[in-house]
C-alpha positions, 0 to 999 in steps of 0.5 A: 647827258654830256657836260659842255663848257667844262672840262670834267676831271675825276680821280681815285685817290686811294692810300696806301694800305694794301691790296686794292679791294673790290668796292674800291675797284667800283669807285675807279670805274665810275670815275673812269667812266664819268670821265671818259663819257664826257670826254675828261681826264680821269687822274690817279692820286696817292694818299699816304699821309698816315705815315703809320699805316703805310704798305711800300708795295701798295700803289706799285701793286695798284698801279698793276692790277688797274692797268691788268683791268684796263683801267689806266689813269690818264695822269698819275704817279706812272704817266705824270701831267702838269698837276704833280707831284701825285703823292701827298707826301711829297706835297707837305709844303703846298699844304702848309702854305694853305694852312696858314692861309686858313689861321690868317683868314681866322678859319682855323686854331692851333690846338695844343690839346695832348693826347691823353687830355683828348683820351680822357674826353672821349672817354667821358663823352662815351661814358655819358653817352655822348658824340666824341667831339672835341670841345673846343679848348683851344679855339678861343685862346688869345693871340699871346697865349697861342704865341707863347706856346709856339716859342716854348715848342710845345706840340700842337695840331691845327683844327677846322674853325667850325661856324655857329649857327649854320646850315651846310647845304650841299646837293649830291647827284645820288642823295640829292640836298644834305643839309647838315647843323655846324652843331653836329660837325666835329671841329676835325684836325686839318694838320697832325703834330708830325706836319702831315696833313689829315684827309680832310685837309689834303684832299680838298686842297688837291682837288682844287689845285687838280682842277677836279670837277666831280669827287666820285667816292664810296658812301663812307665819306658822305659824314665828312663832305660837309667839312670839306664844304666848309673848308671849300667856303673857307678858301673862297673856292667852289666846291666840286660835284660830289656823288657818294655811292652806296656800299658794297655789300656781302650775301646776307647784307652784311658789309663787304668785308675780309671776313665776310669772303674774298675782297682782293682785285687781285684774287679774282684775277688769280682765280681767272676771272676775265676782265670783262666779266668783272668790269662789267659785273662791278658796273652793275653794282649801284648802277642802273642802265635802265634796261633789261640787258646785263652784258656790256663792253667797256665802250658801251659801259662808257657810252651808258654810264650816268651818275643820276643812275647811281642808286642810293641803297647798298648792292651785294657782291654775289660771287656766282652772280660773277661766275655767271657773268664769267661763265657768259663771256668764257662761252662766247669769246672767240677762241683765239682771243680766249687762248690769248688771253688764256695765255697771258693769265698763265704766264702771270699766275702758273708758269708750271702749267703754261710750260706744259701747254707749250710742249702740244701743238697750238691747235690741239690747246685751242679745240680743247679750249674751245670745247671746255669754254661752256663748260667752265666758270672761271680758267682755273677750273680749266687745268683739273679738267684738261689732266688727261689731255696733257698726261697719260690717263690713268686708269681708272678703277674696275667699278666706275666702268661697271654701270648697270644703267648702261647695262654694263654688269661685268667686266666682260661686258665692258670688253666687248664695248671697248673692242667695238670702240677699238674696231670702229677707230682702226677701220675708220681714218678720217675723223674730222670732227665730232659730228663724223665721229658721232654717224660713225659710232652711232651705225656701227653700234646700231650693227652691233645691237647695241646701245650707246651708253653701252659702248660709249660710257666704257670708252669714255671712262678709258679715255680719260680715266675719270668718272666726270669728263667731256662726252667720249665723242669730244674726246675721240676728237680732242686726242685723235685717232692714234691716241684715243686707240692707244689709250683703249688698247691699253685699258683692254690689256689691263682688264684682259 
């Protein structure tokens, strides 16, 4: 259903760590594709405020690999609107401003607690079996004592003031009402001794100033909304629509994770997966259409997607269940847009075999394309299985000719069929295409009281020189005439 009256605003708001990883490639889509249903903006913002974990390459690596995926922010770091500056460092002052905001109005303390005191309580919670809280040493310090601290420069923090005795009530389009016991909410820190805000604190205040309408993110922050509930009370503003969807999970339930397989956008990429196939595999992980088709383009993933759709329990990211998806749109992509984008994979991920491609006519990479497409999973299975289309076929060893089953039990039995295939070749100019091939060889080896197998394995295995290829038909008609005799003239001389 679309939403009227209301301009709807999503975004991704990621930090820097790192590469962009498959979860999180989830919650830019969902965003992305809320937006785009109800005819929104979807906005791109950076979270670098732990300066200690900060990867310098990591958003200009974002920024590539969404756009590599088709997912482009409408306002951002790369397409500035009139919400910036879209990196929360460059925000420091906006925050301070809101932080003594929330001392004045008395919904937040400084806290002057070091480190090692905070050390040492979480130590002796853990050791009584306790939640690691903090316990509110300096929330009630008098106005005097907080002063004389300030004018002495000691280090401090400013913490969320946390009501008593009251219920967080918020309702979540994928978990519904969460109700949740001020007792049990950490008195969190909103602003960090070097003046950088926490997450906590910077993100309500950026969604508010962005005008976000729905905080669309992944399951691990449902524990912290209720302080960003609170902080929204505490500004006097209304809070956003929030939607936490589930984990992302490995084969076997565990979570997603480095160690439990790739995790990395820009792997998949690498290893050739299409786009469509990712973005529509992803989609399906936490989201149901509501109907028995799998195969979505991105118009109709954005006329489809609903966030009431959204499930509640974790989803596993199954790789061959990605292969399939792949493997489905390689089959039925038309070939010229499929050389394309073939193209543009090559130049970005192996420039070696791209040059390679460049040295053959257009048309003869295309039918090679087009007849290993339903062959293949991903493209990087492609350059193994196209060798001998680019290079001399080797030759292969005397016992994989030698086939038994095909009643091939010597070295001169495959003489004879590789000499019918060589006479078949010369007396016949015009072989268009694999069905011509195919009436061709099937008379003349009838004639020659034959079996197909019998002559059709040997050439095969000297076309190619391989014992695993395309069918020896398709090779014919993938090399040609001229170089197909070539190949088993010269196979012929070798055993001869």
């Amino acid at each position: 259903m679309k939403l009227l009256n209301m301009t709807v605003v999503t975004r991704f708001a990621p930090s820097p760590t790192g590469y962009l990883h498959i979860w999180s490639l989830r919650t830019v889509l969902y965003n992305y594709l809320y937006a785009k249903k109800n005819n929104g903006k979807f906005m791109l913002r950076i979270e670098d405020t732990d300066r200690t974990r900060l990867v310098e390459w990591s958003v200009e690596n974002m920024i590539q690999v969404l756009a590599s995926v088709w997912l482009i922010p409408d306002e951002g770091p790369n397409n500035p609107g009139d919400k910036g500056p879209y990196y929360q460092s460059e925000r420091l002052e906006i925050y301070r401003k809101y932080i003594d905001e929330l001392i004045k109005n008395d919904k937040a303390y400084y806290c002057f607690c070091s480190s090692e005191r905070l050390s040492e309580l979480r130590e002796e919670q853990t050791s009584l079996g306790l939640p690691t809280k903090y316990d509110k040493n300096c929330r009630f310090m008098s106005e005097d004592e907080i002063q004389a601290k300030l004018d002495a420069g000691v280090s401090y923090t400013v913490r969320l003031k946390v009501p008593e005795g009251k219920k967080v009530r918020f309702e979540d389009t994928v978990k519904w009402k969460i109700e949740v016991d001020t007792k049990d909410i950490d008195e969190q820190v909103l602003l960090k001794s070097d003046g950088f805000p926490t997450y906590h604190l910077a993100n309500v205040v950026d969604d508010y100033l962005m005008w976000v309408t729905h905080v669309i993110r992944g399951d691990e922050w449902t524990p912290s909304a209720p302080k960003h509930v609170l902080l929204y009370e505490a500004f006097g503003w209304t809070p956003p629509t929030f939607s936490h969807i589930p984990l992302l999970l490995a084969t076997g339930g565990k979570k997603l994770s480095k160690r439990t397989g790739d995790v990395s956008v820009e792997i998949y990429l690498e290893k050739w997966y299409l786009v469509e196939s990712i973005i529509n595999y992803i989609s399906l992980l936490g989201w149901n259409p509501k109907t028995t088709e799998e195969f979505f383009s991105m118009s109709e993933l954005i006329e489809r997607f609903n966030l009431d759709h959204v499930n509640k329990s974790g989803a596993i990211f199954d790789v061959e269940r990605l292969n399939f998806f792949n493997a489905h749109y390689l089959k039925n992509s038309d070939i010229n847009d499929l050389y394309n984008k073939l193209l543009t994979y090559l130049k970005r991920y192996d420039e070696e075999f791209f040059n390679t491609l460049q040295k053959f006519p257009e048309e003869y990479n295309k039918n090679i394309l087009n007849e290993l497409k339903s062959r293949i999973k991903k493209f990087d299975e492609l350059k193994g299985l196209t060798t001998f289309f680019y290079t001399d076929a080797k030759l292969a060893e005397l016992d994989v000719f030698i086939n038994p089953k095909m009643k091939l039990e010597s070295i001169d039995d495959v003489i004879a069929s590789l000499e019918l295939v060589e006479d078949v070749l010369t007396k016949n100019d015009e072989l268009t295409s694999v069905n011509e091939i195919k009436d061709v060889f099937v008379d003349a080896i009838k004639d020659a009281g034959m079996k197909n197998g019998q002559v059709l394995w040997p050439a095969r295995v000297a076309l190619s020189g391989e014992e695993f290829s395309p069918g020896t038909l398709e090779l014919i008609y993938l090399l040609g005439k001229e170089k197909s005799l070539e190949r088993i003239n010269n196979v012929l001389e070798n055993l001869k």
